[in-house]
MOPAC internal coordinates of N, CA, C and O (Angstrom, degrees):
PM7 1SCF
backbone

  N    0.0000 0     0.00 0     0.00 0    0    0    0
  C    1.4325 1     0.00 0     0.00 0    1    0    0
  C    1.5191 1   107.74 1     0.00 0    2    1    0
  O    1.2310 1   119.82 1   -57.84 1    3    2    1
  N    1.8611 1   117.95 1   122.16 1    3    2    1
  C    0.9356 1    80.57 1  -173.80 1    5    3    2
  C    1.8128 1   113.71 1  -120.99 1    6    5    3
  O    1.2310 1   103.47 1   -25.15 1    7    6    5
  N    1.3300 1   148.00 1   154.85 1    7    6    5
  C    1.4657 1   133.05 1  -155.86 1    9    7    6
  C    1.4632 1   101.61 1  -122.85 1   10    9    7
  O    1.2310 1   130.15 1   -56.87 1   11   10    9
  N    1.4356 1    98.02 1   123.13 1   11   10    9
  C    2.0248 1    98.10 1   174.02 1   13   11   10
  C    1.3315 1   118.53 1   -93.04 1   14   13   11
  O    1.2310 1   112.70 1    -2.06 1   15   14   13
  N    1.2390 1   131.38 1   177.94 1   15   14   13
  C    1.1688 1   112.92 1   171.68 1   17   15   14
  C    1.2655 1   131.25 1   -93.22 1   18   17   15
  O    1.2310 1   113.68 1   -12.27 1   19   18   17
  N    1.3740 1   129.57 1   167.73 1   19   18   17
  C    1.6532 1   113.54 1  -147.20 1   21   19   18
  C    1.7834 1   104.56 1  -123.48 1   22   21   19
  O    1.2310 1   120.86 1   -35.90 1   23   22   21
  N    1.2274 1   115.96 1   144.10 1   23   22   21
  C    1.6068 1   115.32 1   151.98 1   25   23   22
  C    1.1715 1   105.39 1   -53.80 1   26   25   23
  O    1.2310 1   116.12 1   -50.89 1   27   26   25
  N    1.7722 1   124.97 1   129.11 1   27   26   25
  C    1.1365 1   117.10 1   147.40 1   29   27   26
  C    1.1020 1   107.57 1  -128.72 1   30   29   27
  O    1.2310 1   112.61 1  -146.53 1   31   30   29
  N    1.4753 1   131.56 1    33.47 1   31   30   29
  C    1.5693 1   119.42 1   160.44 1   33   31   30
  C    1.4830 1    99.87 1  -132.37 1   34   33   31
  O    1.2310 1   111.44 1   -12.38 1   35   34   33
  N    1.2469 1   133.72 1   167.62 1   35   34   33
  C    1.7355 1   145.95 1   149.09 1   37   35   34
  C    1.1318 1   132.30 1   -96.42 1   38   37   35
  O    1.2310 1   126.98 1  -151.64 1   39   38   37
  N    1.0630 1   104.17 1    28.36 1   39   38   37
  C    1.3444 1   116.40 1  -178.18 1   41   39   38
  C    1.7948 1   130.42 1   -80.16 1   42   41   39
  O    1.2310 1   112.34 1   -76.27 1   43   42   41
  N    1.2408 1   132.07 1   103.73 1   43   42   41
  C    1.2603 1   132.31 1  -149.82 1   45   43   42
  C    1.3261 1   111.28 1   -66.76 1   46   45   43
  O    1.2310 1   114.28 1   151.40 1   47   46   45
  N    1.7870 1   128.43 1   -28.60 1   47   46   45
  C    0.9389 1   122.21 1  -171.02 1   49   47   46
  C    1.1790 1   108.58 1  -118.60 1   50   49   47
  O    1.2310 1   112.62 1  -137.09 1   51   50   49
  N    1.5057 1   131.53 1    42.91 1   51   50   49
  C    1.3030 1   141.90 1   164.56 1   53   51   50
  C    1.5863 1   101.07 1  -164.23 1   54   53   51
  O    1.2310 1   129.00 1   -22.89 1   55   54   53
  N    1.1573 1   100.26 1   157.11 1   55   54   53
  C    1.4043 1   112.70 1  -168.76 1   57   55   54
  C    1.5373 1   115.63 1  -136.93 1   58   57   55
  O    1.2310 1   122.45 1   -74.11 1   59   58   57
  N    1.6906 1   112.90 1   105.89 1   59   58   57
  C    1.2672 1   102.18 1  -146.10 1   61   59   58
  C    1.9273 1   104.00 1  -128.77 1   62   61   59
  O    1.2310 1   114.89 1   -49.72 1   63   62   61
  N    1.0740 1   127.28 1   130.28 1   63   62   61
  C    1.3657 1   127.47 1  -165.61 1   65   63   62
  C    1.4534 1   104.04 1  -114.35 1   66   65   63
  O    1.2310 1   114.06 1   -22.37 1   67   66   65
  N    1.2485 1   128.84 1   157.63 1   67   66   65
  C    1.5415 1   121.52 1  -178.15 1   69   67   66
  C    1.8165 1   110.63 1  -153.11 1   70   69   67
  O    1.2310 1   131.93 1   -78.21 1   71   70   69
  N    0.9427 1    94.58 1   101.79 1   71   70   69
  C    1.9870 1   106.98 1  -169.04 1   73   71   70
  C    1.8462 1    94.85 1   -57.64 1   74   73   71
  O    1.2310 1   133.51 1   -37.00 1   75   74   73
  N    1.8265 1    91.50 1   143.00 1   75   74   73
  C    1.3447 1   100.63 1  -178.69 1   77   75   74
  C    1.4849 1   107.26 1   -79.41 1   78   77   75
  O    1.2310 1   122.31 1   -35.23 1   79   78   77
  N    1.5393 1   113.19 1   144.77 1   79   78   77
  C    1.2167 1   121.77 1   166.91 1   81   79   78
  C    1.5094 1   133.18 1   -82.46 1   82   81   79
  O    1.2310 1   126.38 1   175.77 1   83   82   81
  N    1.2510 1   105.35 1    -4.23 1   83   82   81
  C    1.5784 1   100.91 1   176.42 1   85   83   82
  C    1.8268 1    95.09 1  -165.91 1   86   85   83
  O    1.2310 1   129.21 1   -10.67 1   87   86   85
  N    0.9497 1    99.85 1   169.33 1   87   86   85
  C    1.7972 1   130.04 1  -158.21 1   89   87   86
  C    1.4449 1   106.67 1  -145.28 1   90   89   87
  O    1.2310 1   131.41 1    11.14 1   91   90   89
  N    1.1741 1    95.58 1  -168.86 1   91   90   89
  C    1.9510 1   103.22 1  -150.52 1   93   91   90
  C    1.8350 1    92.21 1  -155.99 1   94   93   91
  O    1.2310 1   121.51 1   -60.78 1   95   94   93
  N    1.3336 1   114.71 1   119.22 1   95   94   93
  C    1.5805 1   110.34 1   158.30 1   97   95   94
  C    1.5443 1   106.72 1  -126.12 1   98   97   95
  O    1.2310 1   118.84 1     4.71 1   99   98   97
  N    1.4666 1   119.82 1  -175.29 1   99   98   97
  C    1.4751 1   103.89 1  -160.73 1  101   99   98
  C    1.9744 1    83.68 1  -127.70 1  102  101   99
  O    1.2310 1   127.17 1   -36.35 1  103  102  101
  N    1.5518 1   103.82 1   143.65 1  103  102  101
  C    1.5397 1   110.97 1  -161.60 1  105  103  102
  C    1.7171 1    86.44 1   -80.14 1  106  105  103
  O    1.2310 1   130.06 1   -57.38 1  107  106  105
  N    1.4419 1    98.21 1   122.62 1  107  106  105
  C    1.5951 1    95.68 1   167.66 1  109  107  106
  C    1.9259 1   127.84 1   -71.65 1  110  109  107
  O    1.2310 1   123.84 1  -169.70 1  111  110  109
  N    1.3315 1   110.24 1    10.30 1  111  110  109
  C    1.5194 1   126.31 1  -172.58 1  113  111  110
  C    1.1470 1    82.40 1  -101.29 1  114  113  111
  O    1.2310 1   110.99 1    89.33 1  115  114  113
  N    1.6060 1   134.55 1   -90.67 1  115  114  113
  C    1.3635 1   138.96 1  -162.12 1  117  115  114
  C    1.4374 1   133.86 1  -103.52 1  118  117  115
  O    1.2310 1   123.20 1  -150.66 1  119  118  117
  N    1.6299 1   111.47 1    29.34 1  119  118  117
  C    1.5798 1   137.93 1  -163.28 1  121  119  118
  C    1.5133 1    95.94 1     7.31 1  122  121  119
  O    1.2310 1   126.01 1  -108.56 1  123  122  121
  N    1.6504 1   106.05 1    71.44 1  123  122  121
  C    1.7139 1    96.56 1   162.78 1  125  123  122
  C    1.6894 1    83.68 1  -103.58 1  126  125  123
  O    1.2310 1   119.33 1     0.62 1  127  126  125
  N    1.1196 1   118.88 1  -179.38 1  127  126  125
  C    1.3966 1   152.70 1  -179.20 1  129  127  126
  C    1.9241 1   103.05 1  -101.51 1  130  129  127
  O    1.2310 1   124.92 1   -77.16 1  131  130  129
  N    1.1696 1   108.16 1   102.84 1  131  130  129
  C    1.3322 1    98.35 1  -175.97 1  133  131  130
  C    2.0180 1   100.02 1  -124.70 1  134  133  131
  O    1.2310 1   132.38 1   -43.67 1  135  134  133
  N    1.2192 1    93.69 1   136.33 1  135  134  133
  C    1.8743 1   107.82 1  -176.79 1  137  135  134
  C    1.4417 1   107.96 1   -86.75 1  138  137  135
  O    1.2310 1   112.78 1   -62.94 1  139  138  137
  N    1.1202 1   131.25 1   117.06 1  139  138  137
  C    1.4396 1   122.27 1   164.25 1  141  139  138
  C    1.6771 1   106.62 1  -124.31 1  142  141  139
  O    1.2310 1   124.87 1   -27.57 1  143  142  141
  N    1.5628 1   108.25 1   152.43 1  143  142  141
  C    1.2090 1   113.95 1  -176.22 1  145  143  142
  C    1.8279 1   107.61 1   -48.76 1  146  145  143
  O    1.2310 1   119.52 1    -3.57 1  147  146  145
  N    1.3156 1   118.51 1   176.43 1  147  146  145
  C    1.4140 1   146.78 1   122.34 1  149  147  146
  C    1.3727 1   159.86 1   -98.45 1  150  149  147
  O    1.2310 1   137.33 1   -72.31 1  151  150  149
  N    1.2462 1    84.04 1   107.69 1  151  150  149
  C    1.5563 1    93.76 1  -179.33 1  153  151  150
  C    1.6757 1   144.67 1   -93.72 1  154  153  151
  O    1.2310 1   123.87 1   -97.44 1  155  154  153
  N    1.1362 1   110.18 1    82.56 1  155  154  153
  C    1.4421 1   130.71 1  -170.92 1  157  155  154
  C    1.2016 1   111.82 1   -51.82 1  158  157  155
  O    1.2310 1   109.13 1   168.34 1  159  158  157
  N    1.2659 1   137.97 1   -11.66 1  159  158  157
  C    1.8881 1   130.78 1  -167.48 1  161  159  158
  C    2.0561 1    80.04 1   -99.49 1  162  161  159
  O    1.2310 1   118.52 1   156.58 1  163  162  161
  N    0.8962 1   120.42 1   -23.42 1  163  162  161
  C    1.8623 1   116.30 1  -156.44 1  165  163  162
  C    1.8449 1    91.65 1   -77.17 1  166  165  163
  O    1.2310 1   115.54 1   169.93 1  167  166  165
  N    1.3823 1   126.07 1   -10.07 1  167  166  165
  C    1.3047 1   116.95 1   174.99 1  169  167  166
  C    1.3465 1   110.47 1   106.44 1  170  169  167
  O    1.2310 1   128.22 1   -38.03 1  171  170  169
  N    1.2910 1   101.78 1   141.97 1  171  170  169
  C    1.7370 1   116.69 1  -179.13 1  173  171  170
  C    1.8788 1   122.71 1   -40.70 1  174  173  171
  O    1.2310 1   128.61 1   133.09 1  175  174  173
  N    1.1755 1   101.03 1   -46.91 1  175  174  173
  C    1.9525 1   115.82 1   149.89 1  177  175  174
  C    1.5132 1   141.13 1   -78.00 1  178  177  175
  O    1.2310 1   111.05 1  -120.69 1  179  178  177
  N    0.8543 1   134.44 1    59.31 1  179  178  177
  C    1.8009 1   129.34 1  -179.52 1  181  179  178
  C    1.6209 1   125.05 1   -93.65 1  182  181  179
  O    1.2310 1   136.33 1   -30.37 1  183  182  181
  N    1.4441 1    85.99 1   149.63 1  183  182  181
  C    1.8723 1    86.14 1  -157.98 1  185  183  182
  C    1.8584 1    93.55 1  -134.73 1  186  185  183
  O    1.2310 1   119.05 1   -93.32 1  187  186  185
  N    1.6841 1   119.42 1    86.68 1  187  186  185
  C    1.6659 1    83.46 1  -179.90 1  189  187  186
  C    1.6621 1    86.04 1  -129.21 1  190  189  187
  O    1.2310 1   120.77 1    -4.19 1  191  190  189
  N    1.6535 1   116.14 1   175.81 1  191  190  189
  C    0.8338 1   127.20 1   147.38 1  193  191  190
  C    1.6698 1   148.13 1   -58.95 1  194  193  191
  O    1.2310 1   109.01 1   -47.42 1  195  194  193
  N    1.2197 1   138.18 1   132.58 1  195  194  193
  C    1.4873 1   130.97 1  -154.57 1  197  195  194
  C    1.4224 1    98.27 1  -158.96 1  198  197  195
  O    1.2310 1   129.33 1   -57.50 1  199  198  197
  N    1.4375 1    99.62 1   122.50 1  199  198  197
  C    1.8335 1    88.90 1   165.63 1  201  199  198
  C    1.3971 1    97.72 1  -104.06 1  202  201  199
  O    1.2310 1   131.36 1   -17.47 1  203  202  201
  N    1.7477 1    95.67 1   162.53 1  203  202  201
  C    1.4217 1   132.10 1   165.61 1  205  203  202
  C    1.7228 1   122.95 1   -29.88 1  206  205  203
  O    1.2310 1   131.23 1   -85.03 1  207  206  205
  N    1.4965 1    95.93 1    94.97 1  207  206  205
  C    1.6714 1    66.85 1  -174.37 1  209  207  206
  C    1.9270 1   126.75 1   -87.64 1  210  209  207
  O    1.2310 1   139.41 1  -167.18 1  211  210  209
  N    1.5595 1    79.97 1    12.82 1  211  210  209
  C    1.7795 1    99.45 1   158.03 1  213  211  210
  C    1.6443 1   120.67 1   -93.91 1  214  213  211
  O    1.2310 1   114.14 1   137.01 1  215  214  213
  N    1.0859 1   128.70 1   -42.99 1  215  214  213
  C    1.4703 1   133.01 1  -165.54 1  217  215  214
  C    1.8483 1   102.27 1  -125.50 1  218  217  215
  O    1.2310 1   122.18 1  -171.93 1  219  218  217
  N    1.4699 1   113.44 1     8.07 1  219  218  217
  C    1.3455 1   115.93 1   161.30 1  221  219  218
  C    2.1137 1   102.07 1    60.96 1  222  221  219
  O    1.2310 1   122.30 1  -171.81 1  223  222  221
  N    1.5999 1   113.19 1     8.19 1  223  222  221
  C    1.3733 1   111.33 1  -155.34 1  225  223  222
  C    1.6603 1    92.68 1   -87.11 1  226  225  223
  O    1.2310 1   109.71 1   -38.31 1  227  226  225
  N    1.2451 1   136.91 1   141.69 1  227  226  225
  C    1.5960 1   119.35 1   175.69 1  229  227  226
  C    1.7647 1   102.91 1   -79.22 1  230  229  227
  O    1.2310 1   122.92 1   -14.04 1  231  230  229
  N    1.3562 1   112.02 1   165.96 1  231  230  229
  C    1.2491 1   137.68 1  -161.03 1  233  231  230
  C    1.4104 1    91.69 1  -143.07 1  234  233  231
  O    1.2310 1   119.90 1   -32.41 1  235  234  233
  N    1.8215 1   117.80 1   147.59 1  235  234  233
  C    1.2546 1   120.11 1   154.62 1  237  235  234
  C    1.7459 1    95.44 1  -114.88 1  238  237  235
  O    1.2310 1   137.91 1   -53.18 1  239  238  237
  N    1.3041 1    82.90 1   126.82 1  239  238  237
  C    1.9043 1    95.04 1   178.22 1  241  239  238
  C    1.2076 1   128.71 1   -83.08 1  242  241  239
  O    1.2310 1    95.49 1   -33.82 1  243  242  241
  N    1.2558 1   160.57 1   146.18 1  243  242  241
  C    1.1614 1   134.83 1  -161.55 1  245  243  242
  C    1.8743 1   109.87 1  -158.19 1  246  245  243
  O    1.2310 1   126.29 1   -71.37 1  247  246  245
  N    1.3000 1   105.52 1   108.63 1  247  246  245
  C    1.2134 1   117.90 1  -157.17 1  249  247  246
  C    1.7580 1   120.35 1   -93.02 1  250  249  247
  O    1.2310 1   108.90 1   -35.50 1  251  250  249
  N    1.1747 1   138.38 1   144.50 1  251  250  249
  C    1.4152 1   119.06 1  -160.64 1  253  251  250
  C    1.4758 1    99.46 1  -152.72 1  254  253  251
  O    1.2310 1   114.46 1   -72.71 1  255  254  253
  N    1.2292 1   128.09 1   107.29 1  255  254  253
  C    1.6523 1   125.86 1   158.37 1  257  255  254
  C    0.9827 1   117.06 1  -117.26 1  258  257  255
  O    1.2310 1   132.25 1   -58.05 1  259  258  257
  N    2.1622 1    93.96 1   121.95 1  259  258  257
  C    1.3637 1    95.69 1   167.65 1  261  259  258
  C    1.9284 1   138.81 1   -50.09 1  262  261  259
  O    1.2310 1   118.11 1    40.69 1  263  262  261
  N    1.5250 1   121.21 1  -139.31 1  263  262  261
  C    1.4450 1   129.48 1   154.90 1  265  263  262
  C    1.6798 1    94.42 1   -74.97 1  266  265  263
  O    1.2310 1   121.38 1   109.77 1  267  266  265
  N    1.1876 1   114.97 1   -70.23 1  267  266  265
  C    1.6876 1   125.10 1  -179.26 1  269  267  266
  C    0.9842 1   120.76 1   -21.40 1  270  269  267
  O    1.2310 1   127.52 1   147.13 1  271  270  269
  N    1.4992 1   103.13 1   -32.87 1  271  270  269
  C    1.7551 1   114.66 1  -170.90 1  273  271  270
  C    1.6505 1   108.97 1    77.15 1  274  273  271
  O    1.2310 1   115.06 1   168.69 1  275  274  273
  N    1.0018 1   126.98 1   -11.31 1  275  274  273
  C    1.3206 1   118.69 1   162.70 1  277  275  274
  C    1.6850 1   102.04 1   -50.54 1  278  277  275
  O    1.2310 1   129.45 1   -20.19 1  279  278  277
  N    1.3901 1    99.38 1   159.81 1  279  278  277
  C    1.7937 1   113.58 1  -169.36 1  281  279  278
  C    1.8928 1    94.78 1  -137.50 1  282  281  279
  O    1.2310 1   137.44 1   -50.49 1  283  282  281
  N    1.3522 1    83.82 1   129.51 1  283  282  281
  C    1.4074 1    97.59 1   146.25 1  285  283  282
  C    1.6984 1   121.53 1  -135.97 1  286  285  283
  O    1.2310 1   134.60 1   -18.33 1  287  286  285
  N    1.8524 1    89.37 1   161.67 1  287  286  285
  C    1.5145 1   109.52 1  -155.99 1  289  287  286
  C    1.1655 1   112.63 1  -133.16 1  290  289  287
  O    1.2310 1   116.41 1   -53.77 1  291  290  289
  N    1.1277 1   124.43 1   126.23 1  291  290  289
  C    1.2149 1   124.99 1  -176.89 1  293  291  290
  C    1.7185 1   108.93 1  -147.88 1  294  293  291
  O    1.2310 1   120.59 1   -24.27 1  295  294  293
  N    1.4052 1   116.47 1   155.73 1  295  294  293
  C    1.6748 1   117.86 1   167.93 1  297  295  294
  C    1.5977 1   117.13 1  -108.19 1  298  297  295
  O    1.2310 1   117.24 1    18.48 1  299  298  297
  N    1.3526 1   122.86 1  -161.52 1  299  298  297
  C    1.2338 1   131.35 1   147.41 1  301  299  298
  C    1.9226 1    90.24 1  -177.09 1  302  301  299
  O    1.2310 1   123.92 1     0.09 1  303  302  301
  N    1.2428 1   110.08 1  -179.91 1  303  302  301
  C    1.4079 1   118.97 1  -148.20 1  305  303  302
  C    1.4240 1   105.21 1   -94.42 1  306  305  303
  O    1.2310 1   114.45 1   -13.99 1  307  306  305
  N    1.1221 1   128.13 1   166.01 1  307  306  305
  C    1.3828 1   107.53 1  -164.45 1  309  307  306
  C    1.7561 1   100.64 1  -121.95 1  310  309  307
  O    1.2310 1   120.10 1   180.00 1  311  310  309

């Protein structure tokens, strides 16, 4: 999934962008859709473990920002 970054003001004489804070991967045990924050200071690559907080199953999560700063997220089972 992947998230760009967004206008969040209208303002004509400033121009203002605001990086998303959290994302969505899908639990490969019980394909729910689960949101977890983002964390941008942890580095352009992240790889941690997380269990399910539906099916309690762990997940390794795996986090990716481009230059854009858009992020992608994805799991597989651990």
């Amino acid at each position: 999934m992947d998230y760009l970054f967004d206008d969040s003001e209208n303002d004509a004489s400033e121009s203002h962008s605001a990086i998303h804070e959290e994302a969505g991967y899908t639990c490969n045990s019980c394909g729910e859709e689960i949101i977890v924050p983002l964390d941008y200071s942890q580095g352009l690559s992240q790889e941690y473990v997380e269990d399910c907080p539906v099916c309690c199953n762990p997940n390794i999560i795996f986090v990716e920002f481009n230059n854009e700063g858009e992020a992608n997220v994805w799991s597989r089972g651990e």
